[in-house]
C-alpha positions as YAML, in Angstrom:
chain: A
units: angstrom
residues:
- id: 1
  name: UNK
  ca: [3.66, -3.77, 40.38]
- id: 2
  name: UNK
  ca: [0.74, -6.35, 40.38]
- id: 3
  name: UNK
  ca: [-1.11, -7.57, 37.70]
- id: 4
  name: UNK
  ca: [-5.01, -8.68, 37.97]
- id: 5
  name: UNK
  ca: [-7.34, -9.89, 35.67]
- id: 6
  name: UNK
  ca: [-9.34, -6.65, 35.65]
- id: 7
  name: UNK
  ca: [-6.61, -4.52, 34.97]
- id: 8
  name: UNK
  ca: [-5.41, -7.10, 32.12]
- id: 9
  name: UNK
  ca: [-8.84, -7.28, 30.42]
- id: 10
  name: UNK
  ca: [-9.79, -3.45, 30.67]
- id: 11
  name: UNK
  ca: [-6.02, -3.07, 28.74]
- id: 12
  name: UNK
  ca: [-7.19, -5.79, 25.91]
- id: 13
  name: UNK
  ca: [-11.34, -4.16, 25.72]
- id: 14
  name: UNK
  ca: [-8.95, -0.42, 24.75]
- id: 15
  name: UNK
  ca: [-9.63, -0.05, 21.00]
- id: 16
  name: UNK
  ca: [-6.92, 0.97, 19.24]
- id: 17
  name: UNK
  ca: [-7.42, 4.42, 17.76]
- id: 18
  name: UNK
  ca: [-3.97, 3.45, 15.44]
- id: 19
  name: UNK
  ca: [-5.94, 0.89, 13.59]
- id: 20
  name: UNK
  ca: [-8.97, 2.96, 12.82]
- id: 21
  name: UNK
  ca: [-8.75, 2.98, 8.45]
- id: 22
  name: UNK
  ca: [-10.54, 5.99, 6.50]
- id: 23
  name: UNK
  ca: [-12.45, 4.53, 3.72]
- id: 24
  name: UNK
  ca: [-11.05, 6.90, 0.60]
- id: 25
  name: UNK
  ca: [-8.14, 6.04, -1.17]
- id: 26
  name: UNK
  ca: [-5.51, 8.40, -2.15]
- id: 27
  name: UNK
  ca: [-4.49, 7.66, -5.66]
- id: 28
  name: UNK
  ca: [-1.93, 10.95, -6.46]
- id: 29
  name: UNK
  ca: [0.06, 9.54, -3.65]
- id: 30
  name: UNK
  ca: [-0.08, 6.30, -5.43]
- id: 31
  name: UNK
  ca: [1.28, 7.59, -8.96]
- id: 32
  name: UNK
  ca: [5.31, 8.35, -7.93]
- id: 33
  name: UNK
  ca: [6.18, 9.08, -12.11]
- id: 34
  name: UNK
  ca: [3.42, 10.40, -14.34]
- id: 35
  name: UNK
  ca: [3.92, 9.61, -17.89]
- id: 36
  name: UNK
  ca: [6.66, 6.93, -16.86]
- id: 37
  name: UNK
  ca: [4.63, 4.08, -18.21]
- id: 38
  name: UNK
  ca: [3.74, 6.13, -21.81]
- id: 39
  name: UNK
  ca: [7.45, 7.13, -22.14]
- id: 40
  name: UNK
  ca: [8.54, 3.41, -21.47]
- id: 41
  name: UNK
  ca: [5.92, 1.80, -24.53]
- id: 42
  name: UNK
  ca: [7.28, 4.96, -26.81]
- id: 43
  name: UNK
  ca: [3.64, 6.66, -27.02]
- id: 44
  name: UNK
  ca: [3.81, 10.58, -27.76]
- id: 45
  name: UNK
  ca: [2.25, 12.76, -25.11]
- id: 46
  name: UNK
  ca: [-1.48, 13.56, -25.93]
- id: 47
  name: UNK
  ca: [-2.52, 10.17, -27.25]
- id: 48
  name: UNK
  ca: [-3.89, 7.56, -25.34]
- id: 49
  name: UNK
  ca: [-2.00, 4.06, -25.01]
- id: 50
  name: UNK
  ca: [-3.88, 1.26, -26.76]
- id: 51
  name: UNK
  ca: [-5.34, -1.90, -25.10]
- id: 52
  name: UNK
  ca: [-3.24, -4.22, -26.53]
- id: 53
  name: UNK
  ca: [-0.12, -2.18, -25.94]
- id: 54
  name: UNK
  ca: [-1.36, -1.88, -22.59]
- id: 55
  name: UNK
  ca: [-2.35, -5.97, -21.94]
- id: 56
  name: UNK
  ca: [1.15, -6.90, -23.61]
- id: 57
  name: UNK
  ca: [3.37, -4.83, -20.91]
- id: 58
  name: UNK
  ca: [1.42, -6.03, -18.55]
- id: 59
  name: UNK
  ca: [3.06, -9.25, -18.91]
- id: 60
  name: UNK
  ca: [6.13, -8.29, -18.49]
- id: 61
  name: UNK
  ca: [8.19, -8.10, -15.34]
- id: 62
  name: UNK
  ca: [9.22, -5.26, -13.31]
- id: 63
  name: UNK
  ca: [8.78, -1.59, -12.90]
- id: 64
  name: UNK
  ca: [6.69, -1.76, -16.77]
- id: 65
  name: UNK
  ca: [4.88, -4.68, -15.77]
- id: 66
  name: UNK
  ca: [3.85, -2.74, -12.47]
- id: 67
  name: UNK
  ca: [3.00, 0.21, -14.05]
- id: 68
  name: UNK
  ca: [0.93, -1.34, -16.41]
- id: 69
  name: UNK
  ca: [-1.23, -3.64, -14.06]
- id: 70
  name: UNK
  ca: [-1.61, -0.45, -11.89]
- id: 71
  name: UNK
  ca: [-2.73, 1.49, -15.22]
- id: 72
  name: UNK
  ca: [-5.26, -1.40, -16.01]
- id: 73
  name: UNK
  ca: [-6.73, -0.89, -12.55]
- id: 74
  name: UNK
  ca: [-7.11, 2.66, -12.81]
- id: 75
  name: UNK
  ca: [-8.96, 2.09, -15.80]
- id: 76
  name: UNK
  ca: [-11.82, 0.18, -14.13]
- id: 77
  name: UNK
  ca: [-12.08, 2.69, -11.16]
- id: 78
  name: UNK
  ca: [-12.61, 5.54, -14.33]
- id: 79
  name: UNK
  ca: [-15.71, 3.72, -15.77]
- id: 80
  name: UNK
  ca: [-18.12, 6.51, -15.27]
- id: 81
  name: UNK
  ca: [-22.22, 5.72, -14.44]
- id: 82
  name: UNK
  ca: [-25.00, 5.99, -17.42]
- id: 83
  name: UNK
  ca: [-28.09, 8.35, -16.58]
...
């Protein structure tokens, strides 16, 4: 088998079709436990966890500490637009 320069630069000019990235984000696929992080503070279902609950876990190390950040983040991607 030989190997020119055409053949070479033809193979590096190929886009890569793997690479290609959709622009929406999938968050369901993000959220493995539902409720995880509101079972974890002790908050009953129906009520909404309060910022300060919320800023303190974040704080914290693992899995809560995740969850929390995460939670945080979904709560600036909620903010909805004034008319």
């Amino acid at each position: 088998m030989t190997i020119n320069s055409s053949s070479i630069s033809q193979e590096i000019m190929k886009p890569n079709i793997k690479r290609k990235r959709s622009g929406s984000l999938n968050i369901k696929k993000a959220i493995k436990k539902p409720g995880a992080l509101r079972k974890s503070l002790g908050i009953k279902k129906g009520k909404t966890i309060p910022a300060s609950k919320l800023k303190k876990a974040a704080k914290s190390k693992g899995k809560l500490g995740q969850r929390a950040r995460f939670a945080m983040t979904l709560k600036k991607l909620r903010k909805k637009r004034r008319s």
